[in-house]
C-alpha positions in Angstrom: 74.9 -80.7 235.4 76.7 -81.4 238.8 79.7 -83.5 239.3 80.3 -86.0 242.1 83.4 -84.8 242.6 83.7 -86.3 246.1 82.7 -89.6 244.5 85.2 -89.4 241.7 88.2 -88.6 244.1 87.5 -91.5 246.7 87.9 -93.5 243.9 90.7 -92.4 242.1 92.3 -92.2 245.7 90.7 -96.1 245.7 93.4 -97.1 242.8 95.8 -96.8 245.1 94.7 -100.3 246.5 93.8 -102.5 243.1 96.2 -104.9 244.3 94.0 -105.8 247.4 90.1 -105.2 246.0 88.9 -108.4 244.7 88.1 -108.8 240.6 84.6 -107.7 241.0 85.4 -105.0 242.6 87.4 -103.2 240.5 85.3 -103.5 237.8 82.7 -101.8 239.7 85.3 -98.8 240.1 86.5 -98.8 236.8 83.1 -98.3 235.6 82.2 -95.4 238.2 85.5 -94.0 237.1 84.6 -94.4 233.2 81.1 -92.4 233.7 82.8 -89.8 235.2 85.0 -89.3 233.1 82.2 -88.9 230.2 80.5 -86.0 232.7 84.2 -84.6 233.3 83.9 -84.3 229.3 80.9 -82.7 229.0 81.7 -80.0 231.4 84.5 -79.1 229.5 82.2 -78.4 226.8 79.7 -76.4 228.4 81.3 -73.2 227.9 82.0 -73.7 224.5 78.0 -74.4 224.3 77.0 -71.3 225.7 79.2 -69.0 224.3 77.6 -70.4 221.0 74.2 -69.9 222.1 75.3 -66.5 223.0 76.4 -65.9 220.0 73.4 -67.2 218.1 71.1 -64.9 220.5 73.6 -62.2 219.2 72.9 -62.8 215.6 69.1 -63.5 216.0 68.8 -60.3 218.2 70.7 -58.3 215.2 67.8 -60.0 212.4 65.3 -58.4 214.7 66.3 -55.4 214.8 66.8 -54.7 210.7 63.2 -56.4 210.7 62.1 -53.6 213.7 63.5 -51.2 211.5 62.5 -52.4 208.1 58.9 -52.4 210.0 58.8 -48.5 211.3 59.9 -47.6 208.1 56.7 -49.4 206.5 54.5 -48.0 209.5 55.9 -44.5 208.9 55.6 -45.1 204.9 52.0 -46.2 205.6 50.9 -42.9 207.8 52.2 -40.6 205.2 50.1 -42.3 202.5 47.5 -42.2 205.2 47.7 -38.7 206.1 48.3 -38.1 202.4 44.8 -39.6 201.9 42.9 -38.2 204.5 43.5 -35.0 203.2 42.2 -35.8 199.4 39.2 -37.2 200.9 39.0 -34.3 203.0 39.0 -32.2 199.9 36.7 -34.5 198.0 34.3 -34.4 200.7 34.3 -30.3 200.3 34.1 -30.7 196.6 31.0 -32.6 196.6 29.4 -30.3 199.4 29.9 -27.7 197.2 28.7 -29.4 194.6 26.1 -30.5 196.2 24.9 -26.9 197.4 25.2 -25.6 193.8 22.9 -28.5 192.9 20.3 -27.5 195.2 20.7 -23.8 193.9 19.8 -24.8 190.5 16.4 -23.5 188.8 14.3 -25.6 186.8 15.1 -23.5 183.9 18.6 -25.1 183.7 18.3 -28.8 183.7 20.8 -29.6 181.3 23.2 -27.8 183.7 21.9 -29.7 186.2 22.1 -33.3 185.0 25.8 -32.6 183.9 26.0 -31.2 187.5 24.4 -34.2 189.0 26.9 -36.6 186.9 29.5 -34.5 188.4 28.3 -34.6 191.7 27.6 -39.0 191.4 31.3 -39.2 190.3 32.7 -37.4 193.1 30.2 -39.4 195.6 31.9 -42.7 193.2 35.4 -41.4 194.0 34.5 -40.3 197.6 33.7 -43.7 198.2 36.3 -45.7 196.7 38.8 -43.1 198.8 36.8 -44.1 202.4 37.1 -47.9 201.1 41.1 -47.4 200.4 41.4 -45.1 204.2 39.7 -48.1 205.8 41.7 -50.8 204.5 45.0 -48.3 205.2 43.7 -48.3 208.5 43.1 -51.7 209.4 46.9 -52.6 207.5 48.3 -50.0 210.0 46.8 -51.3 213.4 48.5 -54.8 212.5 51.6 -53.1 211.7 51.7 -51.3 215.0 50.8 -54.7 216.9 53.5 -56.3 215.1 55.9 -53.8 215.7 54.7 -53.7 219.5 55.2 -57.7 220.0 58.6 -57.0 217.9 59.8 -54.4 220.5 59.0 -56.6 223.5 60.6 -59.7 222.1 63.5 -57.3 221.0 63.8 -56.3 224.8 63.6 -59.8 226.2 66.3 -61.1 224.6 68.4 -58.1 224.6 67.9 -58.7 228.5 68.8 -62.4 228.3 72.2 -61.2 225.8 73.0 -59.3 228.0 72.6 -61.5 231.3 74.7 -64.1 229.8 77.9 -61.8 228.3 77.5 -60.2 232.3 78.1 -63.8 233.8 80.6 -64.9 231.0 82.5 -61.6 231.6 82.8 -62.0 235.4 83.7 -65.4 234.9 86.6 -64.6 232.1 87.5 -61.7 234.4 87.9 -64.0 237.6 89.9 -66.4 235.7 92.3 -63.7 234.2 92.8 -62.8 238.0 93.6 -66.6 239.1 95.6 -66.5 236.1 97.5 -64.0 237.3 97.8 -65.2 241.1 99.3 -68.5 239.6 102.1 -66.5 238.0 103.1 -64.5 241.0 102.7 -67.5 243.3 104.7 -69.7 240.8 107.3 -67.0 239.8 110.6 -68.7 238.7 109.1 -71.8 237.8 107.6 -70.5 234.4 108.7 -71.9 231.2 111.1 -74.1 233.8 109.4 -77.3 233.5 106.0 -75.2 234.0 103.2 -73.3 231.9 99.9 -71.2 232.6 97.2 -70.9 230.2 94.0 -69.6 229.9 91.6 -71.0 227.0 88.2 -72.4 226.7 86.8 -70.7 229.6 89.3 -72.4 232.2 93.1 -72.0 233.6 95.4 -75.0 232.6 98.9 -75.6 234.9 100.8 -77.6 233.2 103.7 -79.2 235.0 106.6 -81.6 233.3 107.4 -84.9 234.5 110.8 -83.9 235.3 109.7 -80.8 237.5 107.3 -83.8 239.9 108.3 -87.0 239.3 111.4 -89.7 238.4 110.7 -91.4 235.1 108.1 -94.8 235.9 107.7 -93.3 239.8 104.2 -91.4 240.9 106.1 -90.0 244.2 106.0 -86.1 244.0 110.0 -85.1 244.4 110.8 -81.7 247.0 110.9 -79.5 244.1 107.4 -80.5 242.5 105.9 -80.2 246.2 107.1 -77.0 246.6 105.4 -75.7 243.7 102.3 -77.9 244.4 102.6 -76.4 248.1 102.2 -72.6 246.3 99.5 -73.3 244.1 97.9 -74.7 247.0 98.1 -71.6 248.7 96.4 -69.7 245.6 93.7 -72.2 245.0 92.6 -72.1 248.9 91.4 -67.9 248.0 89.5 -69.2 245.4 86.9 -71.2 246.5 84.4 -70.6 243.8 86.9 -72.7 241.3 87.0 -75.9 240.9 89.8 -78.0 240.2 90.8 -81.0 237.7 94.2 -83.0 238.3 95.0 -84.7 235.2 97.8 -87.2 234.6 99.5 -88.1 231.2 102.1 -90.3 230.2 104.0 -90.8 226.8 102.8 -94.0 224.5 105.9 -96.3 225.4 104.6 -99.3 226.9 105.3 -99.3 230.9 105.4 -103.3 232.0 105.6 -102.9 235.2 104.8 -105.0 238.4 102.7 -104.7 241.9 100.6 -101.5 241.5 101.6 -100.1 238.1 100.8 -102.0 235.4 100.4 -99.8 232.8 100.3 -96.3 231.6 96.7 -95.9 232.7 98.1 -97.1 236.3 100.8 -95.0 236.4 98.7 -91.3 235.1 95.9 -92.6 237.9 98.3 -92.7 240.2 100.4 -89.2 239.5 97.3 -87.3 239.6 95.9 -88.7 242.9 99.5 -88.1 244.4 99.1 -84.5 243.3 95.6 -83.8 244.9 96.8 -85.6 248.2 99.8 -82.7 248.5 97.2 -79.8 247.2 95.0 -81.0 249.7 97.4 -81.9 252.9 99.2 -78.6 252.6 96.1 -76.2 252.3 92.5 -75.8 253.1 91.1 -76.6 249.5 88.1 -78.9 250.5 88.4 -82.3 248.7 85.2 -81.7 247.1 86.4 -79.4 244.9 89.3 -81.8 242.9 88.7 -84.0 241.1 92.0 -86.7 240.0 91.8 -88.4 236.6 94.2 -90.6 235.1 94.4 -89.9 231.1 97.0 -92.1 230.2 98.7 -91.7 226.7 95.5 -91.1 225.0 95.7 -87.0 225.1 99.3 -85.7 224.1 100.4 -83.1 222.9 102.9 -83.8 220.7 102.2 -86.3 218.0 105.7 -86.7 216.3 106.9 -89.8 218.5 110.1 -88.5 219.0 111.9 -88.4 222.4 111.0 -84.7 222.8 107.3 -85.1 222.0 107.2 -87.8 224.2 109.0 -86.1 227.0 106.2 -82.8 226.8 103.3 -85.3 226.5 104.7 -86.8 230.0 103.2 -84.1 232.1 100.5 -83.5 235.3 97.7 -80.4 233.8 95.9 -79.0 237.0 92.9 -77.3 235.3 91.0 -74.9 237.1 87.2 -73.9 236.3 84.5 -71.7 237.6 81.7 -72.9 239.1 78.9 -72.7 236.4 75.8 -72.2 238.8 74.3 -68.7 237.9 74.9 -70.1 234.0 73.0 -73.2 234.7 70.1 -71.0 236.5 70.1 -68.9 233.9 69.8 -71.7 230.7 67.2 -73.7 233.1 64.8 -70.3 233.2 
């Protein structure tokens, strides 16, 4: 899956103007925007997917090998009683020489001797036989145990290999976001738990930045102290070009009535996260197809108790920053 990310900013940046696109127009947009949103979704998810199917190759990779070694147990069980076997028919077949000579040696005087000799010597041939029958179906049991166990190996190895291939790609990508993680802090040093927070879950680095630290309450215009923080991340995110970056803006769930270009709460989260990519990207190198703006409204807080300080930490810009995914996707497409 690859974003449009250039297609989502321009128009995000578009809602700027609603006031001056005709009806049918912005529609069309609001559509656009709605479909990315839905692919915005899913991406989040992705990691979450293949760390499952990591885990799944984990488990089915650990049920192959008791099955391997229930298997060379068997084999080894089955070339003891093999050997075990070869050896009494070995003996039987010395036994009935011997038998067979003393036969031969007999004179016609003894025929009684000799018919019990002969029944002696017919049994052993009986028993000789029924031990070549029993080696030969040993045997052929063995061969398709060692095929088995041969295929059982190989499939072993291949997805050992792919195990491995995808904890190597999910490592370097946990290890590169523990660094960015890390850059964040020291760029943003004395801004922490000030109106600010850095975490990293689900794969990707969320900066979290209060209302109060960017904007004045109903406003989408970045204050000095907000750009100056924007103005450092910026900095961070412009040696780090293999991430890509989500500007999300959230209000509270009191109704905003407002006039001219902010109607609503949708309006107004639109319009504080387009504001924030304009300053990341005015005061950095960060190519503008890496961001992506999205306005989430009150629909993803994360306080739910109503009250005046749940609604003051649900009020809030979350700049979410996630590795490209191109060696996974290579790797689940082979």
């Amino acid at each position: 899956m690859r974003l449009n990310k250039r297609s989502i900013a321009y128009i995000l940046i578009a809602g700027t103007l609603f006031s001056c696109v005709p009806a049918k127009k912005y529609e069309e947009l609001k559509t656009r925007q709605d479909a990315s949103r839905d692919e915005i979704s899913a991406l989040k998810g992705l990691n979450q997917d293949l760390e499952e199917e990591n885990n799944e190759l984990k488990s089915s990779v650990d049920l192959d090998k008791k099955e391997l070694e229930q298997l060379k147990s068997n084999v080894e069980k089955e070339r003891a009683d093999y050997d075990a076997l070869k050896k009494s028919y070995n003996r039987l077949q010395e036994t009935y020489n011997l038998l067979s000579d003393k036969n031969n040696a007999q004179s016609s005087s003894t025929k009684t001797a000799t018919e019990k000799l002969m029944k002696q010597l017919q049994q052993t041939q009986l028993d000789l036989q029924a031990q070549e029958d029993a080696l030969r179906t040993l045997e052929t049991s063995l061969l398709k145990k060692e095929a088995k166990l041969k295929k059982l190996s190989s499939d072993l190895e291949a997805r050992e290999k792919r195990v491995n291939e995808l904890e190597a790609i999910i490592n370097k990508k946990d290890a590169a976001l523990a660094n960015l993680k890390k850059k964040v802090k020291d760029a943003l040093l004395g801004f922490e738990n000030n109106g600010l927070t850095i975490e990293q879950k689900n794969g990707k680095v969320y900066v979290s930045l209060d209302e109060s630290l960017l904007f004045a309450s109903g406003k989408y215009t970045v204050g000095a102290k907000g750009t100056d923080v924007l103005k450092k991340l910026a900095k961070v995110l412009e040696t780090s070009s293999d991430i890509d970056i989500v500007v999300e803006g959230h209000t509270d769930n009191v109704p905003l009535n407002g006039k001219g270009d902010i109607a609503d709460n949708w309006d107004l989260s639109v319009k504080r996260a387009t504001s924030v990519v304009k300053i990341i990207t005015n005061n950095s190198n960060v190519s503008p197809k890496r961001l992506t703006a999205a306005g989430r409204g009150e629909f993803l807080p994360l306080d739910m108790t109503n009250t005046a300080d749940g609604r003051k930490k649900n009020r809030r810009i979350e700049v979410i920053l996630t590795p490209k995914l191109d060696e996974l996707f290579e790797l689940l497409g082979e």
